[in-house]
N, C-alpha and C positions, 0 to 999 in steps of 0.2 A: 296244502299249497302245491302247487302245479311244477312241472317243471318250468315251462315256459315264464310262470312268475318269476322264480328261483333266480333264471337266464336275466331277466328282466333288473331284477334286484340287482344281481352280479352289476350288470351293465352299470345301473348309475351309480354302484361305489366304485367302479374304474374309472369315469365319466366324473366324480368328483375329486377321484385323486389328478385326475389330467388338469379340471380347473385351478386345485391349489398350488400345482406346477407354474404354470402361468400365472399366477397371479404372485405367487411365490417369487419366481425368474425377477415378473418388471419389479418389484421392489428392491429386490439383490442387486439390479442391474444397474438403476439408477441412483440407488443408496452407497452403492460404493464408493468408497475414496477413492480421487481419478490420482492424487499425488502416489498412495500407496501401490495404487497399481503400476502405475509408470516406471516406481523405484523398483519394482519386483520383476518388471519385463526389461530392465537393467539387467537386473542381475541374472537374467537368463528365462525365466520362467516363461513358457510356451503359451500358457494356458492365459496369464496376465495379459499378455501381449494379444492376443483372439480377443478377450474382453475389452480392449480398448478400441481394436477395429471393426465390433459390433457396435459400439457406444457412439463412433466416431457419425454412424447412419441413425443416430437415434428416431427418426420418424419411421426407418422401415422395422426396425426392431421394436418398437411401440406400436406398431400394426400391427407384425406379425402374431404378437404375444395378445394384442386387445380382440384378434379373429380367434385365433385357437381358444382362446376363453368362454366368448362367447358359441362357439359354435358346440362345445362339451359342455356347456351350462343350459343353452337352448336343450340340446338334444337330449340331456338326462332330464329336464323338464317337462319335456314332451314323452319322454318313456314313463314317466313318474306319475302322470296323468293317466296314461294308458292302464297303467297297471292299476293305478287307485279306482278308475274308473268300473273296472272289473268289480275289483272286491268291494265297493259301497256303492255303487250304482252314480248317479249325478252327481250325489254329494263330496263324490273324489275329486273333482277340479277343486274346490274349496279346501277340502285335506291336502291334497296334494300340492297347491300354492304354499300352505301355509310351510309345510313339514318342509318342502324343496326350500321354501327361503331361509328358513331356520339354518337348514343342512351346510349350502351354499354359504351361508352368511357368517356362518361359524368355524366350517372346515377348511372351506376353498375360498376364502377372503381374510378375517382377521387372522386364523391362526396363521397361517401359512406367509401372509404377510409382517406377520410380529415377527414368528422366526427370522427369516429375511431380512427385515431391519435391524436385528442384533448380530446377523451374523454377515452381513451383505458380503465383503472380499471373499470370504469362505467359500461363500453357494454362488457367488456369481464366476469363480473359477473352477467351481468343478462344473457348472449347467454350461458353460460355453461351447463347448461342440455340439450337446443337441441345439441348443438355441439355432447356431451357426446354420445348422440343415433344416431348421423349421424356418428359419428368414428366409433361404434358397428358395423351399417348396413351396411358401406363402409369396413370394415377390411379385409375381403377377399379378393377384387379386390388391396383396396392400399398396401395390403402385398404380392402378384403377381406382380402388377408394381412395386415397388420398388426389389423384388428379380432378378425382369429383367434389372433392372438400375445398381444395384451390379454388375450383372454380363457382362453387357455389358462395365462397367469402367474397370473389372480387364483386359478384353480381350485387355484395352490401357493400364495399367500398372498402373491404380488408386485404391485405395481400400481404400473406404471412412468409414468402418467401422474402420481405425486405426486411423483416426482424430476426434480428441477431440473438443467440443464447446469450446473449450477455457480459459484461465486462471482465475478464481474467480478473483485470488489476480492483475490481468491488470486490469478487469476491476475499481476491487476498485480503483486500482494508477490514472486508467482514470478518474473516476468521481472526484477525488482529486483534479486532474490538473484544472477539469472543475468549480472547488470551487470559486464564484468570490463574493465580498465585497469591502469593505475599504482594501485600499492595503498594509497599515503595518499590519493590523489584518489578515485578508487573509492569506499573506504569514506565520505570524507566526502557525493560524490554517495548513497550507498545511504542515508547517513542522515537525508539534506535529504531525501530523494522518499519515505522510508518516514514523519519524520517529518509530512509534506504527508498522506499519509493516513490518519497519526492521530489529526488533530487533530479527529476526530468523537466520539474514544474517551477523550480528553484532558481533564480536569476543570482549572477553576481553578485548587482548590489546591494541585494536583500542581506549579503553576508560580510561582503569586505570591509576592508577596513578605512573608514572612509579618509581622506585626505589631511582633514583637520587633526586625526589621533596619527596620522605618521609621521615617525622619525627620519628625516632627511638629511643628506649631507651635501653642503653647497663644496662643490667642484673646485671653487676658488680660495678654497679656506686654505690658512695653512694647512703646511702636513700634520703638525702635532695634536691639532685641533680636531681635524677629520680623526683620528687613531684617535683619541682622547675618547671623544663623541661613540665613536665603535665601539669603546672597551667599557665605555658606560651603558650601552643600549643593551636591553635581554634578550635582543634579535640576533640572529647571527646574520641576516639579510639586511641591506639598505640601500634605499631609492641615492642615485647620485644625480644633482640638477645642477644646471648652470645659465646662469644670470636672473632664472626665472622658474618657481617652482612648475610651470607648468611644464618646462624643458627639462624631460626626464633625459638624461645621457647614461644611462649606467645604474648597474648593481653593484655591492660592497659585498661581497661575501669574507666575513672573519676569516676563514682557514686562507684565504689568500692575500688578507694581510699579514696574515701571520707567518707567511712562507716568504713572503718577500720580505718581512722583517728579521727572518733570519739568513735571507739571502744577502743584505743588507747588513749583515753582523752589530744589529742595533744601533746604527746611523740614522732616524728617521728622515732626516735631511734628502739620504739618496733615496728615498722609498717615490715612485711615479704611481699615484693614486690613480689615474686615467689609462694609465697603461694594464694592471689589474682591474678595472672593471670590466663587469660583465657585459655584456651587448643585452639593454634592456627587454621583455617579451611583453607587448602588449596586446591586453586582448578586449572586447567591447563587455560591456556592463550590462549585455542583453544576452549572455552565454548563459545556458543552463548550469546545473553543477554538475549535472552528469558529464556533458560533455566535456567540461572544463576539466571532471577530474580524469578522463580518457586523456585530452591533451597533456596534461600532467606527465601520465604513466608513459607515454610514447615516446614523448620529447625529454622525460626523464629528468625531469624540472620541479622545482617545489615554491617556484615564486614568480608571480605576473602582474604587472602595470596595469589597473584596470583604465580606460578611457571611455568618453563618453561617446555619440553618435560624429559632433565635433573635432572628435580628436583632444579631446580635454582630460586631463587628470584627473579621475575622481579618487582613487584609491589605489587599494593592492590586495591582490588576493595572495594565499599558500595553500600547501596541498592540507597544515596544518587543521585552516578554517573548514575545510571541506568533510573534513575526517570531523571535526567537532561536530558540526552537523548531523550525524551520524548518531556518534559514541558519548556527543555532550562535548563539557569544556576536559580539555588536556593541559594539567597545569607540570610544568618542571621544576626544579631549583630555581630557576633564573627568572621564573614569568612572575608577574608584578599581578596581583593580586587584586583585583578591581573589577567584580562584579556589576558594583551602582545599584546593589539590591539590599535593603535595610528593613527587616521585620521588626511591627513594633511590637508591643504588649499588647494593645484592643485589634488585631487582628490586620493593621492595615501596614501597607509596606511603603517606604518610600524610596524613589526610584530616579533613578540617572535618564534625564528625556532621550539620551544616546543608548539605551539597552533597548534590541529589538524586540518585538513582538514574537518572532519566534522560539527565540532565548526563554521568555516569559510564559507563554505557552507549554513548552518544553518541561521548565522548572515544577508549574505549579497548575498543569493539564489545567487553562482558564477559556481554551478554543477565542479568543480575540480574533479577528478576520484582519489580515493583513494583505489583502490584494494588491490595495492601492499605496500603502508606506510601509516601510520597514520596521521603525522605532515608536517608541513611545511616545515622542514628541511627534511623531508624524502624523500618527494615528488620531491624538487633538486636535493640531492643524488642518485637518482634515474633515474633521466630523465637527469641528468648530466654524470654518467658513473664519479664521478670521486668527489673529496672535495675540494669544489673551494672558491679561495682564498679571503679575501676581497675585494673590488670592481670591484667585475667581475658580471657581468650582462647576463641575459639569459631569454629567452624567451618562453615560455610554455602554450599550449593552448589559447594564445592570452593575456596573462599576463607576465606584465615586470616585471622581478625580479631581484634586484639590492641586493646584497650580504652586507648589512653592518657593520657588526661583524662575528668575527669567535674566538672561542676560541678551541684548540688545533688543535681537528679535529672536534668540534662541531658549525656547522651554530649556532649562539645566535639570528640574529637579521638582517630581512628582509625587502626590502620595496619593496610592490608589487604594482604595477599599473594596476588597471584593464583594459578591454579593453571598448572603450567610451560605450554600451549598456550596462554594467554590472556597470557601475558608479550612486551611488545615487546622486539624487540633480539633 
């Protein structure tokens, strides 16, 4: 064998180690975790931080890397040929197709790509400096081809400049869904961190407490009466009204009966209810919960007058409610225990028309759609077209739902049968 062959050889085993580079690089580059790098160009790392403002150009860095590929894969193809051609005469285009795709397909494509995807943070933080100086030297050409790629898509009615990479907040839902453990822990994590990011999409009234479950105190009551009423309710908060439940005047907060009844030296008599109340905080029943819980922390408040677009009383929200949403229900000493959720023996549950669809969801991961109502009863009313009578049964997203109570026009009392894959046990 020649020298020149020798030369020739040499060439395309460098010419295939260039291609595994590159093919190597875009896998690393794009496979990496962009959270892990961020936290590592936190904490100071140079190198992280280059890899994420190579990433940041992703079209020119997918150029650059998809020219230098091909142009060390073309040209050991073409030395590859030359050389077979020599030593078999015609028949080396054939051999040498065959041997170069084998070569290529096994050295400078899977292998160097597998590594790559098992080690991506690794090699994509140590290849970012050359990377860095091959996008510089390539930027000409790969901002040429791609301006010819633009133009050649709009000529079909594509124009990839108005498409987005895509939604931050999908992929988080995705990684969520991908969350896997012990499966009562699990789901409960998937639905603290799913609930965490919906709380932008989450309205008031989806969560407060509506009007008809609150505990009020009429303004004109006696004094012993009001205190009586306080010292029985497991709220330490209370709406104060007068003449008319819709005329919210004031909040009850306990510790400030309890200050003025020792100011008072146990006189109830001299105790001025109106005087201790709070200046009520209303807020509209179309607020997010995100927002709601920013007002919260600002104003450094833990209870609000829900109203409607009217100006109507529908309810009350806490920073309590908001936090459940979150972390589930928060029971203490004093909270009153009420559910409205009743598992039987053959699998079905019966249910409070007042328990939400969220709550339900949440419990017993059922995904019920709750756009348009809130509760249980809602969700009937709704998909029924109509307020149906006790024991009328109906069928809704693959859940049976048998009507058990009704009081006036109001569903009380459900029993729903899931359908068999949504059954625990």
């Amino acid at each position: 064998m020649d020298t020149a062959t020798l030369i020739s050889l040499g060439a395309i085993f460098v010419l295939l180690l260039l291609s595994a580079f590159f093919s190597g690089s875009e896998t690393a580059l794009t496979a990496a975790s962009r959270v892990r790098l961020l936290s590592r160009e936190k904490e100071g790392n140079v190198r992280a931080g280059m890899v994420n403002r190579i990433r940041e150009q992703k079209d020119r860095m997918i150029g650059a890397l998809l020219l230098g590929n091909n142009m060390v894969n073309i040209l050991a193809s073409a030395i590859a040929t030359s050389v077979f051609i020599r030593l078999f005469g015609d028949a080396g285009v054939f051999i040498a197709t065959l041997v170069m795709t084998l070569l290529v397909l096994i050295f400078a494509e899977v292998l160097p790509k597998t590594y790559a995807f098992h080690h991506a943070e690794a090699m994509s933080v140590r290849i970012a400096p050359i990377i860095r100086v091959i996008i510089i030297i390539f930027a000409p050409i790969t901002e040429t081809v791609t301006w010819v790629v633009r133009q050649v898509l709009k000529l079909f009615g594509v124009d990839i400049s108005k498409v987005g990479a895509g939604s931050h907040l999908e992929l988080l839902r995705g990684a969520i869904e991908m969350h896997e453990g012990p499966e009562e822990e699990t789901q409960e994590q998937r639905a603290m961190l799913r609930s965490i990011l919906d709380l932008g999409d989450v309205d008031i009234e989806d969560i407060m407490v509506h009007r008809q479950y609150v505990n009020m105190i009429d303004s004109d009551a006696p004094v012993k009466k009001i205190v009586d009423e306080v010292l029985e309710s497991p709220h330490t908060r209370m709406p104060l009204y007068k003449d008319d439940n819709d005329n919210i005047v004031g909040v009850i907060h306990v510790k400030h009966l309890l200050r003025e009844l020792r100011d008072a030296e146990g006189d109830i008599n001299k105790i001025n209810i109106k005087s201790i109340a709070m200046k009520p905080w209303f807020v509209p029943e179309t607020t997010a919960l995100f927002d709601q819980l920013q007002a919260f922390r600002e104003r450094k408040e833990h209870f609000a007058v829900v109203v409607d677009e009217y100006g109507a009383f529908m309810g009350i929200v806490t920073l309590e409610d908001i936090l459940e949403e979150i972390v589930g229900d928060i029971d203490d000493e004093h909270d009153v225990q009420m559910t409205g959720v009743k598992s039987m023996a053959d699998g079905s549950y019966v249910i409070n028309g007042s328990v939400t669809i969220r709550d339900l969801n949440r419990e017993f991961d059922w995904g019920l759609p709750d756009s348009e109502y809130s509760t249980l009863a809602g969700l009937i009313l709704y998909e029924s077209q109509m307020v149906p009578k006790a024991g009328q049964t109906f069928n809704f997203n693959g859940f049976r739902m048998n009507i058990q109570r009704r009081q006036r026009n109001q569903i009380t009392l459900v029993r729903v049968t899931p359908p068999p894959e949504k059954m625990k046990g």
